[in-house]
Backbone as JSON, one array per atom type, in Angstrom:
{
  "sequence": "XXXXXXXXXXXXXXXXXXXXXXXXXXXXXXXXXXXXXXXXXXXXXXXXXXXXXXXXXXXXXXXXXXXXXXXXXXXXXXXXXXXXXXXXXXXXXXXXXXXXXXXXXXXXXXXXXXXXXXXXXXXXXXXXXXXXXXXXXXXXXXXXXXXXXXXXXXXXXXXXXXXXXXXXXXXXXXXXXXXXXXXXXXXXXXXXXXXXXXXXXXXXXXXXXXXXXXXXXXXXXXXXXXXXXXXXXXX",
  "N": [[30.41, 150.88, 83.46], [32.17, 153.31, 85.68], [32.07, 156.15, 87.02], [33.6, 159.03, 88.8], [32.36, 161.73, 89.83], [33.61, 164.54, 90.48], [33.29, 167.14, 92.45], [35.12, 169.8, 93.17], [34.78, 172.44, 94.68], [33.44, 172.9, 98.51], [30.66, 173.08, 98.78], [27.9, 171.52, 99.21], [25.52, 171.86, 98.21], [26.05, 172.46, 95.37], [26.66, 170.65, 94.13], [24.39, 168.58, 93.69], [22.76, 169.94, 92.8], [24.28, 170.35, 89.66], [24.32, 167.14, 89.14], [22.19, 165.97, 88.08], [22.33, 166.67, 85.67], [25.01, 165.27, 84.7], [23.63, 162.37, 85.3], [21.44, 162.75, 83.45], [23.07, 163.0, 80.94], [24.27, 160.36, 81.33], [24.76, 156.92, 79.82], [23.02, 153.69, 79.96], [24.14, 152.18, 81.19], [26.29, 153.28, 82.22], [27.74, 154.1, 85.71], [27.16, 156.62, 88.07], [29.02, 158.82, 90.17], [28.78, 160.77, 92.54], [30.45, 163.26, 94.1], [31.53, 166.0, 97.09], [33.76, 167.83, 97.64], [35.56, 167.41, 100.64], [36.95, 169.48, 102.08], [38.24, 172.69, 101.22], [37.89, 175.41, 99.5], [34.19, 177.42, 99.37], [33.43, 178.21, 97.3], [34.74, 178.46, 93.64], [36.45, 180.62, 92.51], [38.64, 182.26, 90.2], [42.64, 181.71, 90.86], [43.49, 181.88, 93.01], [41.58, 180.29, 94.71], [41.57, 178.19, 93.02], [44.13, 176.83, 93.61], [43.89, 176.57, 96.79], [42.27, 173.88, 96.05], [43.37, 171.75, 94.97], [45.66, 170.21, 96.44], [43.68, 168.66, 98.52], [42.0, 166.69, 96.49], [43.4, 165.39, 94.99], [44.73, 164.26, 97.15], [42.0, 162.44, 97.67], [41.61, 161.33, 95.23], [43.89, 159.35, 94.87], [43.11, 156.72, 95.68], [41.07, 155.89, 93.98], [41.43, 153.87, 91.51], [41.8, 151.83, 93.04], [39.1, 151.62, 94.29], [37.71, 150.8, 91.64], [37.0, 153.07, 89.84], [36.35, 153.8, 87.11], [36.7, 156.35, 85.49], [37.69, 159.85, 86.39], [36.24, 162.94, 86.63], [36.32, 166.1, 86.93], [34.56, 168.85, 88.22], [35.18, 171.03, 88.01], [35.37, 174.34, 85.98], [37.14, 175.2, 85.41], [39.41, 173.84, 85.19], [40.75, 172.39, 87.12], [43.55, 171.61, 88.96], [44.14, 169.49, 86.93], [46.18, 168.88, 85.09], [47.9, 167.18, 87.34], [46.08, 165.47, 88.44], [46.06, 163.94, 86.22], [48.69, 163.18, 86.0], [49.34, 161.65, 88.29], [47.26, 159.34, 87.59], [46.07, 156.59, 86.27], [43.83, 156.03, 85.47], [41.56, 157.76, 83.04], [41.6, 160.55, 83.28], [38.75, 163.93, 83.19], [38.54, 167.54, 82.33], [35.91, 169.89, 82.3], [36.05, 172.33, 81.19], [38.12, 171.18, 79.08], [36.73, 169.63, 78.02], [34.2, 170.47, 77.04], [35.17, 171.92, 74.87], [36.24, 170.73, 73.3], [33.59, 169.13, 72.35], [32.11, 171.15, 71.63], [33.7, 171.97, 69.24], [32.78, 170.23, 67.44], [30.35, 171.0, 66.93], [29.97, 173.9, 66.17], [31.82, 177.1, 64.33], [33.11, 179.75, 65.71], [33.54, 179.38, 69.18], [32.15, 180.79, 72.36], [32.72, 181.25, 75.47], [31.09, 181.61, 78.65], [30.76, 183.13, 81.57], [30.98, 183.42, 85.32], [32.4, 185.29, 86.85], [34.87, 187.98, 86.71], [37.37, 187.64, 87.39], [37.83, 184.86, 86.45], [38.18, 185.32, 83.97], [41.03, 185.57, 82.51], [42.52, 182.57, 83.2], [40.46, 181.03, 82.01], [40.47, 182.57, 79.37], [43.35, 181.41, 78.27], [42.76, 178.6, 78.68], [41.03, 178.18, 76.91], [42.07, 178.94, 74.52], [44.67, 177.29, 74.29], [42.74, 174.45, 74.03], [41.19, 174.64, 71.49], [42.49, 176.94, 70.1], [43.27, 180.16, 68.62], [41.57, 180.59, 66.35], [39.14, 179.8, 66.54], [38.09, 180.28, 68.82], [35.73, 182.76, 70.59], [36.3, 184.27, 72.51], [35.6, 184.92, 76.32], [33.59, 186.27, 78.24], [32.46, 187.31, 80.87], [29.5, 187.52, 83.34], [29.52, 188.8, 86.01], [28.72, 187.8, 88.04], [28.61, 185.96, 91.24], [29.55, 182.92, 91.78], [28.09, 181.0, 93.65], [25.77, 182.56, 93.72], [24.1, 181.19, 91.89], [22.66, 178.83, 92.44], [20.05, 179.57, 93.25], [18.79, 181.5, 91.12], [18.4, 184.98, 90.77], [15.78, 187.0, 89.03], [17.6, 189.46, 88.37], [19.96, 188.43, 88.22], [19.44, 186.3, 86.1], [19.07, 188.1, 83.73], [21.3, 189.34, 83.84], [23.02, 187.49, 83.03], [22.25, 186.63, 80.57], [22.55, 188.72, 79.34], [25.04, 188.69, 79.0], [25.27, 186.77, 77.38], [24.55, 187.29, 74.84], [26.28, 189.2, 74.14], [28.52, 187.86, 73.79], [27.7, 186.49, 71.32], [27.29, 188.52, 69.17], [29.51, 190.75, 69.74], [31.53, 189.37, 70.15], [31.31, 187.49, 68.22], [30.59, 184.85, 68.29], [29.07, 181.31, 67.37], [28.34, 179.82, 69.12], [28.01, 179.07, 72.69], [29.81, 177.75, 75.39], [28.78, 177.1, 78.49], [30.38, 178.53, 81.34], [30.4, 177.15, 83.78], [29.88, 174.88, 86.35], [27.18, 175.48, 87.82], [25.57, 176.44, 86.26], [24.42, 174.7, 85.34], [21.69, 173.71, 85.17], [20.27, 176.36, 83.58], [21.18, 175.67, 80.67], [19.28, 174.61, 78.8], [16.88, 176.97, 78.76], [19.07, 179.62, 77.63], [19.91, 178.1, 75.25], [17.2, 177.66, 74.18], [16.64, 180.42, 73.85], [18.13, 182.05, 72.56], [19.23, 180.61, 69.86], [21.3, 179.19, 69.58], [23.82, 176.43, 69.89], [24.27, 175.23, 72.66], [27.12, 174.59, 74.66], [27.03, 172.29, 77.56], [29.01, 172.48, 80.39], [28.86, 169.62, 82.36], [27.72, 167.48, 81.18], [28.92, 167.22, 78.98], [31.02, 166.28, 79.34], [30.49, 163.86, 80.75], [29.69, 162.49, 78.3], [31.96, 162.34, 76.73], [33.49, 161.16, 78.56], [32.47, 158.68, 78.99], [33.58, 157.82, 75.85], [35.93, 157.63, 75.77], [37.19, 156.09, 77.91], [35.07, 153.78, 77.14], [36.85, 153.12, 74.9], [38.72, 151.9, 75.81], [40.81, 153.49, 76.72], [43.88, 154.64, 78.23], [45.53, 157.18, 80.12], [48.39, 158.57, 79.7], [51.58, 157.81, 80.15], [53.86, 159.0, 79.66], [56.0, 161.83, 78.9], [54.77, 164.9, 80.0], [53.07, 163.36, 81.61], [53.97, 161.88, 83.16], [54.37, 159.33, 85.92], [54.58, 160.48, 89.07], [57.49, 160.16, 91.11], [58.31, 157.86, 93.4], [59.07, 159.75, 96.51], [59.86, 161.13, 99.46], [57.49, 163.42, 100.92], [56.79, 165.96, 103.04]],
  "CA": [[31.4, 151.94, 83.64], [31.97, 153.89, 87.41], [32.76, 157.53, 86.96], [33.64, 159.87, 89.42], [32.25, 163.29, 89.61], [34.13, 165.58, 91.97], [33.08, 168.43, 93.1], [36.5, 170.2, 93.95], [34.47, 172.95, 96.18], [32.78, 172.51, 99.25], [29.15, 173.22, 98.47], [27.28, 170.45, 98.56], [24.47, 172.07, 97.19], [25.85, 173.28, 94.11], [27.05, 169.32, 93.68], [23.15, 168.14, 93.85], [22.13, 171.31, 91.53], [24.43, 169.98, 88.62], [24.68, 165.91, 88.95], [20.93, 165.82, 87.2], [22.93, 166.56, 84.03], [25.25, 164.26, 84.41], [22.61, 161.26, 85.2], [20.33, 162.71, 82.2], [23.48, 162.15, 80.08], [24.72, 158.8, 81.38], [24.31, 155.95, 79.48], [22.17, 152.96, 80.88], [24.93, 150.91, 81.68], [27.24, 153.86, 83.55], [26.93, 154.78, 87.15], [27.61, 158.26, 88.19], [28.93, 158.75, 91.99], [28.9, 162.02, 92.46], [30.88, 163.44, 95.56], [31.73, 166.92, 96.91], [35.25, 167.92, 98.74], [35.18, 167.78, 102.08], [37.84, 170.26, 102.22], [38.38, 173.58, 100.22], [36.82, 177.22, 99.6], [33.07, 177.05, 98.98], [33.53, 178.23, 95.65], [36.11, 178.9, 93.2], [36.4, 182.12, 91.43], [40.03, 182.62, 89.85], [43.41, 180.88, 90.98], [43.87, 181.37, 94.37], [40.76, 179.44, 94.94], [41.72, 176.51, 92.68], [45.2, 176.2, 94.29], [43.43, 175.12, 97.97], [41.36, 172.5, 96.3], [44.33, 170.85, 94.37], [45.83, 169.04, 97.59], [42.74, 167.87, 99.0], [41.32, 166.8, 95.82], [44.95, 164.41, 94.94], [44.41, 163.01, 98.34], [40.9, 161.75, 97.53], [41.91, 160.53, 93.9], [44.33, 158.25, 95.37], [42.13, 155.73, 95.93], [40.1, 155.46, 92.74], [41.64, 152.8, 90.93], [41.8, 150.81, 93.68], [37.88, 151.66, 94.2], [36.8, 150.06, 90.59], [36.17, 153.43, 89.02], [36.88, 153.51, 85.07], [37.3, 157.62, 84.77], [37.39, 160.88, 86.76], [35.96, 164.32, 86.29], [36.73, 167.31, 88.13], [33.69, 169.15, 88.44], [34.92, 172.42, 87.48], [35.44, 174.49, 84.55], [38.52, 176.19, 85.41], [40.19, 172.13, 84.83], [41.59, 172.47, 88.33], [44.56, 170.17, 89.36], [43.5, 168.54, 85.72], [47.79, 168.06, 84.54], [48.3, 167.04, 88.3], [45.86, 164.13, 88.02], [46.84, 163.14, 85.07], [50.51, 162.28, 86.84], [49.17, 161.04, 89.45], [46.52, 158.12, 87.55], [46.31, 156.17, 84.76], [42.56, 155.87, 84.25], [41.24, 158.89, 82.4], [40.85, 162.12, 84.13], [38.93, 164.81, 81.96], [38.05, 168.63, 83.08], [35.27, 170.48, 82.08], [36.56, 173.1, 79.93], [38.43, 170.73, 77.68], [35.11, 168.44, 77.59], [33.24, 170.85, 76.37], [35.52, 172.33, 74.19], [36.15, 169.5, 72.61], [32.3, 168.83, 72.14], [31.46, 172.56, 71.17], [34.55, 172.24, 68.0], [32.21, 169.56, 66.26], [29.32, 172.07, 66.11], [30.38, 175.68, 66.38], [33.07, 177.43, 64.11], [33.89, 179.91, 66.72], [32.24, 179.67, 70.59], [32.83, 181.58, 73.38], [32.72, 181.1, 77.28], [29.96, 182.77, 79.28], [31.05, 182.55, 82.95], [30.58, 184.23, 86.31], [33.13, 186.18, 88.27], [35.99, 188.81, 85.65], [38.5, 186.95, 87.36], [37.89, 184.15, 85.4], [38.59, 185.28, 82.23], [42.22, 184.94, 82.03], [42.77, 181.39, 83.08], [39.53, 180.32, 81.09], [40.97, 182.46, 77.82], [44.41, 180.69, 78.22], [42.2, 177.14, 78.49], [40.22, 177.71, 75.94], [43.15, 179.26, 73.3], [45.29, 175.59, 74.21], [42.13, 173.68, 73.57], [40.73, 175.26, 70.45], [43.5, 177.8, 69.06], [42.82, 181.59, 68.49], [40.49, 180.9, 65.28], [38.01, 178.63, 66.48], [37.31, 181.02, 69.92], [35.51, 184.27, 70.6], [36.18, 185.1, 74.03], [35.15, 184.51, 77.64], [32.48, 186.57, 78.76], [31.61, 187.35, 82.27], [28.7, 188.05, 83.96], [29.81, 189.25, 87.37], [27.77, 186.92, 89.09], [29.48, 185.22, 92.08], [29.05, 181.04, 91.86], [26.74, 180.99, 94.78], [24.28, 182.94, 93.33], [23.27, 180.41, 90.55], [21.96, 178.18, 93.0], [18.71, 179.89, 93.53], [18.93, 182.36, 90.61], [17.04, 185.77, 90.6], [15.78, 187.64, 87.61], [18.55, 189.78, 88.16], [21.03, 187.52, 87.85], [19.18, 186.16, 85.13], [19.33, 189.11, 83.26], [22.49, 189.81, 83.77], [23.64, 186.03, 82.34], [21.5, 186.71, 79.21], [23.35, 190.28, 78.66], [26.56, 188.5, 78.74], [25.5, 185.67, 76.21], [24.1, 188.54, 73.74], [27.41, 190.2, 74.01], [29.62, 186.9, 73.05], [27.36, 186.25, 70.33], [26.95, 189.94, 68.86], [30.61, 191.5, 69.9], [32.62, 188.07, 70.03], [30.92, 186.94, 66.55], [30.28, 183.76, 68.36], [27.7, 181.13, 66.73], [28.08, 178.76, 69.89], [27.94, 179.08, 73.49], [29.71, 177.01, 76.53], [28.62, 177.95, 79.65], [31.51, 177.97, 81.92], [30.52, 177.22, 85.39], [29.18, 173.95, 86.87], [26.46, 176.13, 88.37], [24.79, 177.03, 85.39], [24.17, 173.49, 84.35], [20.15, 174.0, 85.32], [20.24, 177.05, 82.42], [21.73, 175.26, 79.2], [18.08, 174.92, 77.89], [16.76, 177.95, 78.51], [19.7, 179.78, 77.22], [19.76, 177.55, 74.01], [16.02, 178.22, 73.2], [16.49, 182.29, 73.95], [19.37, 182.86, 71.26], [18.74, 179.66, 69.07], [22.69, 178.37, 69.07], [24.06, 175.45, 70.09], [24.75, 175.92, 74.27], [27.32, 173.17, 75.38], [26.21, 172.18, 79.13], [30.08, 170.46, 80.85], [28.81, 168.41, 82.98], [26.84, 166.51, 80.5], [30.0, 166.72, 78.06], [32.05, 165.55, 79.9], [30.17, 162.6, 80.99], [30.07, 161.65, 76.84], [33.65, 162.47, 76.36], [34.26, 159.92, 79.55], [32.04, 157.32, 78.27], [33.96, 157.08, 74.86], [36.93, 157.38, 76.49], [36.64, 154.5, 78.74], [34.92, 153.0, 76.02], [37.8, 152.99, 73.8], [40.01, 151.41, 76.86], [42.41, 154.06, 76.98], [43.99, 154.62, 79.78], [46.55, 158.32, 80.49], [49.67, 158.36, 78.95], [52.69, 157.64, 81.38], [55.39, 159.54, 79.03], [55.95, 163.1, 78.42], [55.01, 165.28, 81.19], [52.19, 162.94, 82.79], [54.53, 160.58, 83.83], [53.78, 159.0, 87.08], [55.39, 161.16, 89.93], [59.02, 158.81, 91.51], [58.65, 158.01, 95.46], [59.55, 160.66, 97.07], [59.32, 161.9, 100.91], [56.76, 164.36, 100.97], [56.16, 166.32, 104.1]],
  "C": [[31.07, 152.71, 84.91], [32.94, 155.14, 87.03], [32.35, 158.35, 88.31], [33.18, 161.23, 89.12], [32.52, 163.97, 90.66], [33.96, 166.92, 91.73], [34.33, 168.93, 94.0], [36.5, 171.28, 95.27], [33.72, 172.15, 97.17], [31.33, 172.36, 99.57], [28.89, 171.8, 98.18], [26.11, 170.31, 97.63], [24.71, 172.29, 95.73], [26.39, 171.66, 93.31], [25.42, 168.27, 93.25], [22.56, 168.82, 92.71], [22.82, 170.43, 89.81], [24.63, 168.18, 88.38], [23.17, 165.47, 87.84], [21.53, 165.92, 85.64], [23.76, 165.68, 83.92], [24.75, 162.9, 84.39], [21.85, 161.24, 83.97], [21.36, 162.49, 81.11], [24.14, 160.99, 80.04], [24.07, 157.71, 80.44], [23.64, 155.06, 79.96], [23.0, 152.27, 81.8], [26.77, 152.13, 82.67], [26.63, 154.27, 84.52], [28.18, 155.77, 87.19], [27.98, 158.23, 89.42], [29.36, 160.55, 92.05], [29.26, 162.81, 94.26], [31.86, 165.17, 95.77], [33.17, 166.82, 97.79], [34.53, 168.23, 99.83], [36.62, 168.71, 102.78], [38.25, 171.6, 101.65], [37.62, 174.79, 100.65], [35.47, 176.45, 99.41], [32.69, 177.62, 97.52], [34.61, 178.51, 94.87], [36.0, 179.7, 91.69], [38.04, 182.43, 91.55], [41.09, 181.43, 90.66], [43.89, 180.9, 92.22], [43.17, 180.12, 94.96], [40.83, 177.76, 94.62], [42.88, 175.91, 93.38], [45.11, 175.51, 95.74], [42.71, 173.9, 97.72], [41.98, 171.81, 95.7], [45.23, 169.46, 95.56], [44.76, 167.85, 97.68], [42.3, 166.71, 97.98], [42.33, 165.02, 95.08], [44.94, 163.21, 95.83], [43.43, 161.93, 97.7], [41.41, 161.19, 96.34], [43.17, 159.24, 94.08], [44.21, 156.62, 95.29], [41.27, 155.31, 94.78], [40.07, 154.31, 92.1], [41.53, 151.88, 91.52], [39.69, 150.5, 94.08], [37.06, 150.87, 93.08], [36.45, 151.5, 89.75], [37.01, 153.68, 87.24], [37.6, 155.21, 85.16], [37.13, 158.45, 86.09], [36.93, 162.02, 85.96], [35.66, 165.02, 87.26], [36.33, 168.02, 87.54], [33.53, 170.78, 88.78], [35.79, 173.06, 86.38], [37.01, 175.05, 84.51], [39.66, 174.41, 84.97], [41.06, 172.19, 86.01], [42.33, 171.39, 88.57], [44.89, 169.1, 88.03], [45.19, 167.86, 85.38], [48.37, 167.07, 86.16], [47.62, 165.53, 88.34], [46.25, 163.13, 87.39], [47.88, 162.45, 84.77], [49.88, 161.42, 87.35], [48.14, 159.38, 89.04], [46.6, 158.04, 86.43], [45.06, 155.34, 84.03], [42.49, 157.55, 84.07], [40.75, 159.68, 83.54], [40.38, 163.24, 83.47], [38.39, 166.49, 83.04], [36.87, 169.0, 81.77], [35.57, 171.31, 80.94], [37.08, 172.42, 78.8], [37.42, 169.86, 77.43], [34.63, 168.84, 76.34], [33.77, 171.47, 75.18], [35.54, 171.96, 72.56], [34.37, 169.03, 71.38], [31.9, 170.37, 71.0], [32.63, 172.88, 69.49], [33.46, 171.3, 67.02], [30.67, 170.33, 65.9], [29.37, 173.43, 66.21], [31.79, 176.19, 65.12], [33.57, 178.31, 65.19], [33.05, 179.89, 67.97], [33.02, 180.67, 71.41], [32.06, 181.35, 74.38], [32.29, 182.02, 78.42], [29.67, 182.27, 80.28], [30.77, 183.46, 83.91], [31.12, 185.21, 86.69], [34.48, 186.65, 86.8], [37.19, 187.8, 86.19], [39.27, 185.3, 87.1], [38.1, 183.99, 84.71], [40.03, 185.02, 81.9], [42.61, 183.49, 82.59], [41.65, 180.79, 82.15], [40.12, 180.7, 79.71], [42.48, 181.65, 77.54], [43.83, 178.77, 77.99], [41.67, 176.91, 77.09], [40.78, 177.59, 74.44], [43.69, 177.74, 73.23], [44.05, 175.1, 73.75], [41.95, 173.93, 72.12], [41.75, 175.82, 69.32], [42.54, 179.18, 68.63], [41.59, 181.39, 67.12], [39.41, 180.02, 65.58], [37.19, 179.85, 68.32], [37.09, 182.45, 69.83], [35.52, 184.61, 71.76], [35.63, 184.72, 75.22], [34.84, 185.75, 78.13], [32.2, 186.11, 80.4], [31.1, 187.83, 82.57], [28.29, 189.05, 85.4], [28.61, 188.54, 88.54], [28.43, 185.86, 90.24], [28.44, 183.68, 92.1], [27.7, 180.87, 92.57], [25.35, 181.43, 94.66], [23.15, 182.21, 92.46], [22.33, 179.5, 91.49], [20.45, 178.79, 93.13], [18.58, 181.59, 92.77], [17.77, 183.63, 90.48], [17.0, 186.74, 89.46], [16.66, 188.72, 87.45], [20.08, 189.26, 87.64], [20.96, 186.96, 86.41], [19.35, 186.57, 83.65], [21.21, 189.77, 82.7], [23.51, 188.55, 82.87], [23.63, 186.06, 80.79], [22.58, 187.95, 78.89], [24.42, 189.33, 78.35], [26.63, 187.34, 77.44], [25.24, 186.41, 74.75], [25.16, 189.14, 73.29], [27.95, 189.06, 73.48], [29.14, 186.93, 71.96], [27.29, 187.76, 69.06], [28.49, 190.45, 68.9], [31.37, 190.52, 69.64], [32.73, 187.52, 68.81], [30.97, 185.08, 67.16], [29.27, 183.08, 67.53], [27.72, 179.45, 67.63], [28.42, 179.22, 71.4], [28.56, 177.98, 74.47], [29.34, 178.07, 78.02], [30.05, 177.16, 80.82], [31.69, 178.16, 83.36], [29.6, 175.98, 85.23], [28.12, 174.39, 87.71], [25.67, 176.6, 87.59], [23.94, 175.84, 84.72], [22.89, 173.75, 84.2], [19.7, 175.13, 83.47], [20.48, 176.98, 80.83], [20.39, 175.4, 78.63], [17.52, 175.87, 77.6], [17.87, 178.87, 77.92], [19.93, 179.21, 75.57], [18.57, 178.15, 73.29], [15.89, 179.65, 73.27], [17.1, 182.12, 72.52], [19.53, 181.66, 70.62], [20.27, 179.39, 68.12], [23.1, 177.22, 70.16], [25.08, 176.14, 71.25], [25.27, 174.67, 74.73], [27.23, 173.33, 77.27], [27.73, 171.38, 79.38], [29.88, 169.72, 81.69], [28.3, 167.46, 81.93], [28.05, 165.84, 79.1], [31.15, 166.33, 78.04], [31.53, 164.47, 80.68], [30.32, 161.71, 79.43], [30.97, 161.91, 76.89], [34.14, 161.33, 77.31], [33.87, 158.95, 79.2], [32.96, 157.08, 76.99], [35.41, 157.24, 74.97], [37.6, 156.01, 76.95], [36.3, 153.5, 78.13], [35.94, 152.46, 75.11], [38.65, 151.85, 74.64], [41.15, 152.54, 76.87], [42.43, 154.33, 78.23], [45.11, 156.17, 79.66], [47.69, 157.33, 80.22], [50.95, 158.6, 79.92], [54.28, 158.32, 80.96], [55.48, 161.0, 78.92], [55.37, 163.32, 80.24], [53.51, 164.73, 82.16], [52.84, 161.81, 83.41], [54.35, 160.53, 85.34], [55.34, 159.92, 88.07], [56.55, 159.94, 90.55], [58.32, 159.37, 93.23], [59.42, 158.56, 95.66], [59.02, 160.46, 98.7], [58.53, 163.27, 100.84], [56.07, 164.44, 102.45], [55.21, 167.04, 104.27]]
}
């Protein structure tokens, strides 16, 4: 199996920082290619941000099928471009947020989403309500920590991550944790063994969700509203 992992910003570092989770959950027999945009913001906090890396991001996916690879995943939590793919190809494309969501319903009754930047929270609570449904989530939690900072995190930051997972679990009535930034991937363990609940990591759950995916043979559904876009002129 040949999965894509795209990195929809431009950081290459923060693409290097989380691919270790997806390799530590690959199977023996998938390869991981893990590749950053060479086009976009350098991070993406809220929806202006995701709307420049949706072009670029279309472009590059283009080409996939014809490449040999089995699945995509777009390599951030916000599920950027995620219904746009999903037109556009007809191997599996999964995002982050519904990965883990997905993953975090078979052991959590309710979780909640403990992310970086406030202007996150309303497209993540709108993701997470569609995935889940109002009784299964407790909220999205932010830390006010801008993306960039995770890379080389300091006990402030630290601190400040932990407050916000204390608060979902405590104020939210959570009794599960996703963390909802591809920048945090490094932290799932620690975080797990602090507050001793089950911390889904999405890169890693959305590499199993693509493996049994793929596995299954399915392929995206060409009816309803992922139907393949009609030739058009597009200038």
């Amino acid at each position: 199996m040949k999965i894509l992992l795209y990195n929809p910003n431009t950081t290459v570092s923060m693409t290097v920082g989380f691919t270790p989770a997806a390799l530590n959950a690959a199977g023996p027999d998938t390869e991981v290619i893990a590749e950053t945009a060479a086009i976009g913001p350098e991070s993406i906090e809220g929806y202006y941000d995701e709307a420049l890396c949706v072009p670029p991001m279309l472009h590059r996916f283009a080409d996939l099928e014809a490449e040999g690879f089995d699945v995509a995943i777009i390599a951030c939590f916000d599920d950027t471009g995620l219904d746009a793919a999903r037109s556009m190809l007809s191997l599996p494309v999964l995002g982050l947020c519904q990965s883990a969501a997905l993953i975090a319903s078979n052991v959590c009754e309710r979780v909640a989403v403990v992310t970086t930047m406030p202007q996150s929270v309303p497209p993540l609570s709108r993701l997470l309500g569609s995935y889940l449904g109002p009784e299964r989530t407790a909220g999205v939690f932010a830390a006010g920590i801008p993306v960039l900072d995770l890379e080389d995190p300091s006990e402030a930051t630290r601190s400040r991550l932990f407050s916000s997972c204390e608060k979902a679990l405590l104020e939210g009535g959570a009794d599960g944790l996703i963390l909802g930034c591809a920048g945090l991937s490094q932290l799932a363990s620690t975080i797990s063994e602090r507050f001793g609940v089950p911390v889904i990591e999405p890169i890693a759950a959305a590499i199993k969700m693509a493996e049994a995916t793929a596995g299954l043979g399915l392929r995206t559904s060409k009816s309803g509203g992922w139907t393949a876009p009609r030739p058009k002129v597009r200038t």
